[in-house]
C-alpha positions in Angstrom: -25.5 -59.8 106.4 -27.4 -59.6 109.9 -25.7 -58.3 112.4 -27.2 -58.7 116.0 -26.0 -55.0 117.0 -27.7 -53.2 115.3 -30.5 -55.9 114.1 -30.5 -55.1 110.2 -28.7 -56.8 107.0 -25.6 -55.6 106.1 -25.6 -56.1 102.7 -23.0 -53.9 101.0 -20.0 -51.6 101.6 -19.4 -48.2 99.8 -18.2 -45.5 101.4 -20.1 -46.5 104.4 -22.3 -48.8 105.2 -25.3 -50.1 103.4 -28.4 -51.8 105.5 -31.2 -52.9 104.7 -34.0 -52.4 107.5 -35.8 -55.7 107.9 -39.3 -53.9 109.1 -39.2 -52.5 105.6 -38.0 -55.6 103.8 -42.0 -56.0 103.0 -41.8 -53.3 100.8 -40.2 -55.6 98.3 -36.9 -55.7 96.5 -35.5 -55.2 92.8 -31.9 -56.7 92.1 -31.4 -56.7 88.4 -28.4 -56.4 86.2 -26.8 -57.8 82.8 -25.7 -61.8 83.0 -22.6 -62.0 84.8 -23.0 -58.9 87.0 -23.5 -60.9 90.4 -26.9 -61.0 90.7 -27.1 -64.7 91.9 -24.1 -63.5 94.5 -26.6 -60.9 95.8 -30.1 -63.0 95.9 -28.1 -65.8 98.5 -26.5 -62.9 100.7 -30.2 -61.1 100.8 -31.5 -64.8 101.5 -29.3 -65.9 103.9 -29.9 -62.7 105.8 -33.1 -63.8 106.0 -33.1 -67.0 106.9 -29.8 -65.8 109.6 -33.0 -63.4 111.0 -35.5 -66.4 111.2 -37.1 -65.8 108.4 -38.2 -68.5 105.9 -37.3 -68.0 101.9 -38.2 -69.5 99.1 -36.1 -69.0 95.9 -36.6 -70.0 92.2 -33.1 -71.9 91.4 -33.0 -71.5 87.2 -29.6 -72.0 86.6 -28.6 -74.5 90.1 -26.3 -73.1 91.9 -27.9 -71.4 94.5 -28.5 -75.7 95.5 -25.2 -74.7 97.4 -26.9 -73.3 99.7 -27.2 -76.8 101.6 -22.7 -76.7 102.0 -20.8 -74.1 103.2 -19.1 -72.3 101.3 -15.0 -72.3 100.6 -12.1 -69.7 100.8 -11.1 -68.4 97.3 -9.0 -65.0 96.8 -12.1 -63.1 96.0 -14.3 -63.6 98.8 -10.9 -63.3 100.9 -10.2 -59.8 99.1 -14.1 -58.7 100.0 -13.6 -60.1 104.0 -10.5 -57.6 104.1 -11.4 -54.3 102.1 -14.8 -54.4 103.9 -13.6 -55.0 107.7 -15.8 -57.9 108.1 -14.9 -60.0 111.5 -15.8 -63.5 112.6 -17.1 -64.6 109.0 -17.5 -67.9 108.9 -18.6 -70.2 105.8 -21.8 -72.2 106.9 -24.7 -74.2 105.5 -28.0 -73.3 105.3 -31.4 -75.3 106.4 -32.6 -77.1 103.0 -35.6 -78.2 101.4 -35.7 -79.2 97.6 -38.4 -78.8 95.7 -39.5 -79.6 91.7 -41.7 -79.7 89.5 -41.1 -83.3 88.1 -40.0 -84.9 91.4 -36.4 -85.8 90.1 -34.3 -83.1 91.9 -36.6 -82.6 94.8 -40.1 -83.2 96.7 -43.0 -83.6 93.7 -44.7 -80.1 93.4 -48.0 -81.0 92.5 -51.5 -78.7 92.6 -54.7 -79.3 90.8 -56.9 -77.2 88.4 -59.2 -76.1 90.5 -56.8 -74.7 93.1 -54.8 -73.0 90.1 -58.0 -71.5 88.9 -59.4 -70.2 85.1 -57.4 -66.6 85.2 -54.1 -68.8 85.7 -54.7 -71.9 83.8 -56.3 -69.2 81.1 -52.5 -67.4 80.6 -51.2 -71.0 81.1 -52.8 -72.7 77.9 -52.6 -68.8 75.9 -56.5 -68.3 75.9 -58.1 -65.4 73.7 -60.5 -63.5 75.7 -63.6 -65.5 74.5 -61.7 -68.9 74.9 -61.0 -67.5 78.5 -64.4 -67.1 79.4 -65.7 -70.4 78.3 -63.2 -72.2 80.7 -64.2 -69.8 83.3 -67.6 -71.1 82.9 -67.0 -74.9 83.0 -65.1 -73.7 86.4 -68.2 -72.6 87.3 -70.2 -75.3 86.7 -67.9 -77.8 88.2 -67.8 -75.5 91.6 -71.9 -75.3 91.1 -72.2 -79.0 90.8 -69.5 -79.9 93.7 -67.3 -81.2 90.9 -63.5 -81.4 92.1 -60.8 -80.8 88.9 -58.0 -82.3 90.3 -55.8 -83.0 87.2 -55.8 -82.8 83.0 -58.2 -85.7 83.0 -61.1 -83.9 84.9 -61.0 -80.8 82.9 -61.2 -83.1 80.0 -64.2 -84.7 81.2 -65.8 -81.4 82.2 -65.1 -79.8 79.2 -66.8 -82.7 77.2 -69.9 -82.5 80.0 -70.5 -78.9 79.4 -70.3 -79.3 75.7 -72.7 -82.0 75.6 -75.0 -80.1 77.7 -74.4 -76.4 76.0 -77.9 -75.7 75.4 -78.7 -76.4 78.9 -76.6 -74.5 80.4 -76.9 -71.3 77.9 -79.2 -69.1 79.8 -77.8 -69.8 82.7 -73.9 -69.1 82.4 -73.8 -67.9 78.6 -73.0 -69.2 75.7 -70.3 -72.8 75.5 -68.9 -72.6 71.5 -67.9 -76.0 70.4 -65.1 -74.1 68.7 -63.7 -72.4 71.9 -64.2 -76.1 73.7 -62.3 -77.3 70.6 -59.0 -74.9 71.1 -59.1 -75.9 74.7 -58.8 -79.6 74.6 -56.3 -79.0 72.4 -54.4 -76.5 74.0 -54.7 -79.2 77.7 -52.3 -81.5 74.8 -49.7 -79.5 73.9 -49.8 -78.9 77.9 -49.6 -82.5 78.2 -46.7 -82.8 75.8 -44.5 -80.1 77.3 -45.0 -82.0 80.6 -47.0 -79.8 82.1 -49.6 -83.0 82.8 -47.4 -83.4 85.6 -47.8 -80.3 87.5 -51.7 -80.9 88.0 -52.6 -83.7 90.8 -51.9 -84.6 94.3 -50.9 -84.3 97.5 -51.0 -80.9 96.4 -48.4 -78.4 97.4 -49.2 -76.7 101.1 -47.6 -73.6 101.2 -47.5 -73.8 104.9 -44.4 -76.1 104.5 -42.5 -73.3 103.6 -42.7 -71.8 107.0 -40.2 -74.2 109.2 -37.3 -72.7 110.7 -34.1 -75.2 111.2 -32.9 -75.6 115.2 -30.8 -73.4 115.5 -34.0 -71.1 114.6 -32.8 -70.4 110.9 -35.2 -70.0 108.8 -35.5 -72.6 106.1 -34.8 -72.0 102.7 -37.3 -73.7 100.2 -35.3 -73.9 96.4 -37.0 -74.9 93.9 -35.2 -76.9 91.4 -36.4 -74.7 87.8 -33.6 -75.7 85.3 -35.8 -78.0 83.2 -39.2 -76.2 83.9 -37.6 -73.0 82.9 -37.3 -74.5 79.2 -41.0 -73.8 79.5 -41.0 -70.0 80.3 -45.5 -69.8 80.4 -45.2 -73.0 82.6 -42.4 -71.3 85.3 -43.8 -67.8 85.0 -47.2 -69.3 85.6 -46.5 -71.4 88.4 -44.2 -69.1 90.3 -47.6 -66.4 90.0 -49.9 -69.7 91.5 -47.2 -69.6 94.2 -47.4 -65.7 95.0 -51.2 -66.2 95.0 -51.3 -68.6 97.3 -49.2 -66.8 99.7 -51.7 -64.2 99.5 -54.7 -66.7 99.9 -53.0 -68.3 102.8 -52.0 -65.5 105.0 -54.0 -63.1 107.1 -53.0 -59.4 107.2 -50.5 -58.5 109.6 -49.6 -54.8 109.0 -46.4 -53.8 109.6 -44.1 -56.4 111.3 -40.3 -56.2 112.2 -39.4 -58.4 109.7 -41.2 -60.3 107.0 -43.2 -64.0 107.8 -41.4 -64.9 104.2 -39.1 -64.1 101.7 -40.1 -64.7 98.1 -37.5 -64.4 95.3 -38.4 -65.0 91.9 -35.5 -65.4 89.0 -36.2 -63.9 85.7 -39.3 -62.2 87.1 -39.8 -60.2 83.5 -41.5 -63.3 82.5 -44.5 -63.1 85.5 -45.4 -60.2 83.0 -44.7 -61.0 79.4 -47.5 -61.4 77.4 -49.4 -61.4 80.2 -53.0 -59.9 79.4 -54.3 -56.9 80.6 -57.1 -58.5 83.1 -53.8 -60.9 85.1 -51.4 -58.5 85.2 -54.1 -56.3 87.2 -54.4 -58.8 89.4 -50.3 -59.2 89.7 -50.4 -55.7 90.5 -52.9 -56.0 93.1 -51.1 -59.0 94.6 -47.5 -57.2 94.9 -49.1 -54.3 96.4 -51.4 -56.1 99.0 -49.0 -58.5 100.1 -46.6 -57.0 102.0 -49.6 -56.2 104.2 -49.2 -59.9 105.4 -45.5 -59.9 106.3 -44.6 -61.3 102.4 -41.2 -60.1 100.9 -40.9 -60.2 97.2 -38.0 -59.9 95.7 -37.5 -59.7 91.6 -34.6 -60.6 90.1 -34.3 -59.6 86.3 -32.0 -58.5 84.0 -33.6 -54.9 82.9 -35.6 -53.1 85.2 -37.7 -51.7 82.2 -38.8 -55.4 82.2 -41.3 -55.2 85.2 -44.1 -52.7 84.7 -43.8 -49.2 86.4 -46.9 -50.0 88.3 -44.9 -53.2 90.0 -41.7 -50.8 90.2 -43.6 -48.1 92.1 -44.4 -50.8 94.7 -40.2 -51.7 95.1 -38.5 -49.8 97.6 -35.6 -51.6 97.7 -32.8 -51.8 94.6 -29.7 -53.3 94.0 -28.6 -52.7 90.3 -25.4 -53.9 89.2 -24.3 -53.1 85.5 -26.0 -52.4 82.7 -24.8 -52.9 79.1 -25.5 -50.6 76.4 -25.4 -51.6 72.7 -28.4 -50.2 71.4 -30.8 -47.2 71.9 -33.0 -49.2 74.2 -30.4 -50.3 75.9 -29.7 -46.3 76.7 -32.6 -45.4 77.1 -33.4 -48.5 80.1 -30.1 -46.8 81.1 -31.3 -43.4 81.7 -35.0 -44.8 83.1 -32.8 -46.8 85.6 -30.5 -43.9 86.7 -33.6 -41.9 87.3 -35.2 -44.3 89.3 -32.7 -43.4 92.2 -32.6 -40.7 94.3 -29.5 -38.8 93.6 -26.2 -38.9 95.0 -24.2 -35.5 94.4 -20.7 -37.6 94.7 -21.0 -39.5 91.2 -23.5 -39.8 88.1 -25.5 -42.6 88.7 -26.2 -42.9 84.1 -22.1 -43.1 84.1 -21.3 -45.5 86.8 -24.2 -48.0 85.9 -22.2 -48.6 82.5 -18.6 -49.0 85.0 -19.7 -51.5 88.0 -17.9 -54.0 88.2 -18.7 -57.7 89.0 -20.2 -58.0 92.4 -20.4 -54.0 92.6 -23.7 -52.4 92.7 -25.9 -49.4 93.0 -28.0 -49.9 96.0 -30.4 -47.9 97.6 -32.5 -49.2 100.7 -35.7 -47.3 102.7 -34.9 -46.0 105.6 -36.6 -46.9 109.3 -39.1 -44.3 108.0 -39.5 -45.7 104.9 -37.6 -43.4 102.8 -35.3 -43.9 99.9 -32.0 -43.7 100.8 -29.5 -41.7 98.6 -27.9 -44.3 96.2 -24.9 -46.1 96.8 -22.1 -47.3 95.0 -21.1 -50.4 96.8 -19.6 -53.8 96.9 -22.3 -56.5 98.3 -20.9 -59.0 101.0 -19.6 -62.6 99.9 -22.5 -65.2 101.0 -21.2 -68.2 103.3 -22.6 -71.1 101.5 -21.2 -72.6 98.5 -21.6 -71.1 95.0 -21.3 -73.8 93.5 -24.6 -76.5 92.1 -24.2 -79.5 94.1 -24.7 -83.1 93.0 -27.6 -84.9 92.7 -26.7 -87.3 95.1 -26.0 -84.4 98.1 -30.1 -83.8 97.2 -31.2 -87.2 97.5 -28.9 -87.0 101.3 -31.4 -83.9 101.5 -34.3 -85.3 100.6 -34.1 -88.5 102.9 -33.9 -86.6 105.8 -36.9 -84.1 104.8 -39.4 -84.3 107.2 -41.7 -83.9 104.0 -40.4 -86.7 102.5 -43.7 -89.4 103.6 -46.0 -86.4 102.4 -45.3 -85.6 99.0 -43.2 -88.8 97.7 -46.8 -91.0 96.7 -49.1 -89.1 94.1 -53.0 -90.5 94.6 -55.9 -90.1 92.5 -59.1 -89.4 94.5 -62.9 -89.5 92.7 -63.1 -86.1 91.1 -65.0 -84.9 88.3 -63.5 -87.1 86.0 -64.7 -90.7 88.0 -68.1 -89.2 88.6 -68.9 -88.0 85.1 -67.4 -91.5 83.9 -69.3 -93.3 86.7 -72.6 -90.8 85.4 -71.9 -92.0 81.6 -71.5 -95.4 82.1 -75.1 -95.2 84.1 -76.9 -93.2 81.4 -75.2 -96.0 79.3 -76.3 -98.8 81.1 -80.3 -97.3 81.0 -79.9 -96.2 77.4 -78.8 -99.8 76.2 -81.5 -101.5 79.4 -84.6 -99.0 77.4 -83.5 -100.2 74.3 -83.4 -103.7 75.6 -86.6 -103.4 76.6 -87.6 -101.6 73.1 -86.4 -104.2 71.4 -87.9 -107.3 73.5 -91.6 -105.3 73.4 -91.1 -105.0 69.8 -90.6 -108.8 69.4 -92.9 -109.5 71.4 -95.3 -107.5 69.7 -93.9 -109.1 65.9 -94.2 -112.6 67.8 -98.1 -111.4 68.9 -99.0 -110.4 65.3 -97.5 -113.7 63.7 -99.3 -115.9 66.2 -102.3 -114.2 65.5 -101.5 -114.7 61.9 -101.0 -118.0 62.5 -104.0 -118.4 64.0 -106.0 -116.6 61.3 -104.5 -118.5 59.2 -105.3 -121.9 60.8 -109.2 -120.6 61.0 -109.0 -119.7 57.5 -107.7 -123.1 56.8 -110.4 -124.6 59.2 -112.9 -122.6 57.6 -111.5 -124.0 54.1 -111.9 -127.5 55.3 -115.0 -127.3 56.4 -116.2 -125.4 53.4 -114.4 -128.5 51.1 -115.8 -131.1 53.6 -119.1 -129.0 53.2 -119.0 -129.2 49.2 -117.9 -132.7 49.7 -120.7 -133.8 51.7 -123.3 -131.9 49.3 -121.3 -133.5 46.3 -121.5 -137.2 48.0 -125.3 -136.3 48.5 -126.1 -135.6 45.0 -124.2 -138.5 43.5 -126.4 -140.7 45.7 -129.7 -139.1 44.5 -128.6 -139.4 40.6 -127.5 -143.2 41.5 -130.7 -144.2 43.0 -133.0 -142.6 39.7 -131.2 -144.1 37.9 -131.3 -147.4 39.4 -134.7 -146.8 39.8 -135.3 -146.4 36.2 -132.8 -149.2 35.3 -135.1 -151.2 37.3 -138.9 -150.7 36.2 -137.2 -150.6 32.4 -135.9 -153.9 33.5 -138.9 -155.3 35.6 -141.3 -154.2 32.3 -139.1 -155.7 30.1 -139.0 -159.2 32.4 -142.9 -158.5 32.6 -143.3 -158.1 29.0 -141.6 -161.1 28.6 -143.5 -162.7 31.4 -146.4 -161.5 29.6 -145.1 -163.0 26.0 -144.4 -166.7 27.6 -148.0 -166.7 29.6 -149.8 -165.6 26.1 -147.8 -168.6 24.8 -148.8 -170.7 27.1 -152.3 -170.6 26.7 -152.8 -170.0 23.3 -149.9 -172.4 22.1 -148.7 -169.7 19.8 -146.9 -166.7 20.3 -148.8 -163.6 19.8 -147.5 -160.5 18.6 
């Protein structure tokens, strides 16, 4: 616990003393021990330390009841028994400076960020991307961030996904190849996201990681929980998220060397899953993360249940430990023994393989650096009894929380601004529109063509017909005109037959006449 005389944590008592030196609290901490051990007991002393020395803290709450944080905590005959056997004076049970945070906005403010922030390394791990699968995605980032395309949620990476598929052979030379096959697994990886929940997580206001750095005012540092109960039923989702947050912390602060004490306290519950499964390429650039940090005033803390569960290259970064008991059952469960007794720097007054199996419940081996940063000798020791509650609080104390949070206005209303989803709709519905206005256009110029070849058809057709007329007038004409030439010979012949027959006859009655007789 801080203590202003000599201006370092108390955190345990052994034989003497055990504090932790908050100048090298940025050289990170391990606590780790079976379930039931005390481990959540030593995480809220740690934290309120912290917070006690100004110093904001955000913690992962998987199991709720380090929510208690917001009451103070009550007399029982245990933490009565550790106040006497450890000498402590003028403890008093207090409440801690609050701010509730989750995932899916029912047990705190809405934690929200969107794809692009989260990035393809992240968001690869997050939907369990081969290597090849991995580098398609980090290709569509690329061509989003190229063409000032924001991915803001599930919808625009969608809707980017589809764009670079459609335009694969475009974009070939340029960024590499796009496999339908690999677009194929990622859509429908972005579903089973979507039915776990994790569609959620992606929009905005996105989470500002500044907000974490308030102090109450009485100059406490507050302490940012994050409600994790139901997003720890989906371990890649927690793991993954808690990693965005470390990152961002990273991203967001400039380097500060050595301080006094840390800017930040990070502690993140069942840490071994940051790293399992994790591919070779991310847990690199965890590594790299852990050991740069604490170059800008960031203390991490892992809490775990085996410290063979974080990878020795993490480990070698820790120079703070608090181990409380290990169980062993099985032959890994010696041997994480032995690696964990090893991992301390000796103490001649017990064997530190032995007593690891004995510790009892809120006992621990601790071992601290020094104000020179080294290791101390381990101690066996009993840590201090925190001062807030231990127990999960209603839901209703957190909504008392919440309606005082000065963050409340901030993150209550999510909002959907034009991303790459609207302006790759708004671009589709325009190539639309032109596709179905050319083929308008093809269609009206090709009935107006047909209409332009049947009227001149039609008007062939009427010459033709003219031209018939006037050929059957024609033949009429010429037909009319013979008739009237055969008429008129004939007439003409009917007539001198007739007029010689009236003349002989004329001729018979005048021969008559004179001669009295006819004459033949």
């Amino acid at each position: 616990m801080f203590t202003e005389e000599n201006g370092k944590i108390w955190l345990a008592t052994g034989t003497e003393r055990v504090y932790l030196e908050p100048k090298m609290a940025n050289r990170h901490g391990l606590i780790a021990g079976a379930t039931g051990t005390g481990k959540t007991v030593t995480l809220k002393v740690v934290a309120e330390s912290f917070s006690e020395m100004g110093v904001p803290v955000f913690i992962a709450d998987i199991k709720g009841d380090v929510s208690g944080m917001c009451l103070p905590g009550s007399e029982n005959k245990h933490i009565r028994r550790s106040i006497d056997t450890m000498g402590i004076e003028n403890f008093n049970y207090t409440s801690f400076p609050v701010r509730f945070f989750d995932v899916y906005g029912k047990l705190g403010h809405p934690v929200r960020t969107t794809i692009s922030d989260m990035g393809p390394e992240l968001l690869a791990r997050l939907l369990n991307l081969n290597d090849t699968q991995s580098g398609v995605l980090r290709i569509v980032f690329r061509i989003a961030d190229d063409n000032g395309l924001l991915l803001l949620d599930l919808k625009d990476l969608r809707a980017m996904l589809q764009f670079a598929a459609d335009n694969a052979a475009e974009y070939k030379i340029r960024y590499g190849n796009i496999s339908p096959q690999s677009i194929g697994t990622i859509q429908r990886a972005l579903l089973m996201l979507e039915d776990e929940g994790g569609d959620i997580f992606f929009g905005e206001p996105a989470l500002d990681i500044a907000d974490w750095f308030d102090w109450g005012q009485d100059g406490r540092g507050v302490m940012n929980i994050l409600e994790c109960a139901e997003l720890f039923q989906h371990p890649l989702l927690y793991s993954t998220f808690l990693l965005w947050m470390l990152t961002e912390l990273y991203e967001l602060l400039p380097e500060a060397g050595d301080l006094d004490k840390p800017k930040i306290a990070f502690f993140f519950d069942e840490a071994h899953l940051l790293f399992k499964d994790a591919p070779k390429a991310l847990l690199e650039k965890v590594e790299q993360v852990v050991r740069l940090i604490r170059s800008k005033g960031v203390s991490v803390w892992f809490i775990t249940q085996n410290p063979m569960d974080i990878p020795e290259s993490v480990l070698a970064q820790i120079g703070n430990r608090v181990q409380h008991a290990l169980r062993a059952y099985t032959p890994n469960e010696q041997k994480a023994i032995r690696a964990a007794a090893r991992s301390f720097r000796v103490n001649d007054a017990f064997d530190t393989e032995t007593v690891l199996q004995e510790l009892a419940t809120g006992e621990a081996l601790v071992s601290v650096l020094d104000e020179k940063g080294i290791p101390g000798v381990v101690q066996r020791a009993n840590i201090l009894p925190p001062k807030s509650s231990m127990n999960a609080v209603e839901p209703a104390v957190i909504g008392t929380v919440l309606a005082t949070s000065p963050l409340l206005q901030k993150y209550s209303e999510a909002f959907d601004r034009e991303s790459a989803y609207e302006i790759l709709t708004a671009q589709a519905e325009e190539a639309a529109r032109e596709a179905e206005e050319l083929a308008r256009q093809k269609q009206e110029e090709k009935e107006r063509q047909l209409a332009e070849k049947q009227r001149l058809a039609e008007e062939k057709a009427r010459a033709a017909e003219e031209r018939a007329k006037e050929r059957a007038r024609a033949q009429k004409q010429r037909s009319r005109s013979s008739s009237s030439r055969s008429s008129g010979t004939l007439m003409g012949k009917a007539t001198s037959s007739a007029m010689n027959t009236i003349g002989r006859e004329v001729g018979k009655q005048l021969v008559r006449g004179l001669f009295g007789t006819l004459k033949r």
